[in-house]
C-alpha positions in Angstrom: 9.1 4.8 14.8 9.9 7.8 13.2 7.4 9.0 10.4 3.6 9.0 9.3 1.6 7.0 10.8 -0.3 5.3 8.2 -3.2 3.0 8.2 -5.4 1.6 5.4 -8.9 0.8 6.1 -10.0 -1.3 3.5 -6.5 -3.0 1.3 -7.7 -2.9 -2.4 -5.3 -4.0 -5.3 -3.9 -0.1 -5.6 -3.2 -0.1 -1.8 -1.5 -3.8 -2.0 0.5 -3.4 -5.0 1.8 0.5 -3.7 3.1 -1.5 -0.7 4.9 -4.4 -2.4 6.4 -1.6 -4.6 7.6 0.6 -1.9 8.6 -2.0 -0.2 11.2 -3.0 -3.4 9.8 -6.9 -3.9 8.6 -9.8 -6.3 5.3 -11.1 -6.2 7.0 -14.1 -4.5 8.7 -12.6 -2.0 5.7 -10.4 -1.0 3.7 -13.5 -0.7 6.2 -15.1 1.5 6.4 -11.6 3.5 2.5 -12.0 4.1 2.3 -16.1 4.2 0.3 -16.2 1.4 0.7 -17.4 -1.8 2.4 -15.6 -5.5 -1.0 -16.7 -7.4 -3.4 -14.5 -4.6 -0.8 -11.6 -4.6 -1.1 -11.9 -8.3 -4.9 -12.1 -8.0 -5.5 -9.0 -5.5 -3.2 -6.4 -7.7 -4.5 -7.6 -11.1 -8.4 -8.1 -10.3 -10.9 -6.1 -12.4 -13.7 -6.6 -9.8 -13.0 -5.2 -5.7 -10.9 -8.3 -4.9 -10.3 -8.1 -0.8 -7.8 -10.3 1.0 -9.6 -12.0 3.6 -9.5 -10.0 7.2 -6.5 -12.4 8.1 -4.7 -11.6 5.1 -5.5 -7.9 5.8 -4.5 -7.8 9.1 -1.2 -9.2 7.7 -0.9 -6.2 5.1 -1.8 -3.8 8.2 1.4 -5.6 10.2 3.4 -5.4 6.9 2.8 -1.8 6.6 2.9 -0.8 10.0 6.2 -2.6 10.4 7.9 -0.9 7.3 10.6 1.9 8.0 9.8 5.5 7.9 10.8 6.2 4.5 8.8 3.1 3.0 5.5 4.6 4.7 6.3 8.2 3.1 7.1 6.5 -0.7 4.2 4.2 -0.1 1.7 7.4 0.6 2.8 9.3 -2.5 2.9 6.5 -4.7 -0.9 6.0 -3.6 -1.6 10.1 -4.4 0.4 9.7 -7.6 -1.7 7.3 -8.5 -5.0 8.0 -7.8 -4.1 12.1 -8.6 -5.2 13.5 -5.5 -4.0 13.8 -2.0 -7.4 12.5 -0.5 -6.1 9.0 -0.5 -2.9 9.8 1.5 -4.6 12.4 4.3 -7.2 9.3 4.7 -4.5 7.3 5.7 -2.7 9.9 8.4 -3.5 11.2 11.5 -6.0 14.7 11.2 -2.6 17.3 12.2 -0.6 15.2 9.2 0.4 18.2 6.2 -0.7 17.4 2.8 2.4 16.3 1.2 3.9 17.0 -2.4 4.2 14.7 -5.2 8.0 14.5 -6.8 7.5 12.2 -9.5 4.5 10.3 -11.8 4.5 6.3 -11.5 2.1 4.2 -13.8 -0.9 3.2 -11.5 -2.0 -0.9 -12.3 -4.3 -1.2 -14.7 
């Protein structure tokens, strides 16, 4: 597979929500993507408090992610430093040699 390399170690609602937006889905069709269900897909982007999918359910964001096409896994990295305003988020998430990349456009991070 062509493109980063990109691994999350610890899925938190920015990191889930980036993924089901790169990846161009509902709620409901991300929860079917991951065998879960819309209401926990719901829960993990909107939660106030540090809401972690269970490992399974992490493991299943990790497949979702590292299944995705090249071009998903570069939109899905600078939607995550758009959001969070720094590029720390995204070189966490490449390999060591990986360039810092450049950020095109501003998205609304969740709230």
């Amino acid at each position: 597979m062509d493109g980063p390399k990109v691994m999350v170690p610890d899925w938190g609602r920015t990191e889930i929500r980036a993924l089901r937006m790169v990846r161009r889905i509902t709620v409901r069709e991300f929860a079917a993507h991951l065998g879960v269900t819309a209401r926990a897909v719901s829960f993990w982007e909107r939660a106030t408090a540090p809401a972690r999918p269970r490992q399974v359910n992490q493991a299943a964001l990790d497949a979702s992610l590292r299944q995705a096409d090249a071009d998903t896994r570069r939109r899905f990295i600078q939607l995550l430093t758009e959001w969070t305003g720094s590029v720390r988020v995204a070189r966490a998430c490449l390999p060591i040699h990986r360039a810092s990349m450049t950020v095109a456009a501003r998205s609304t991070p969740p709230k």
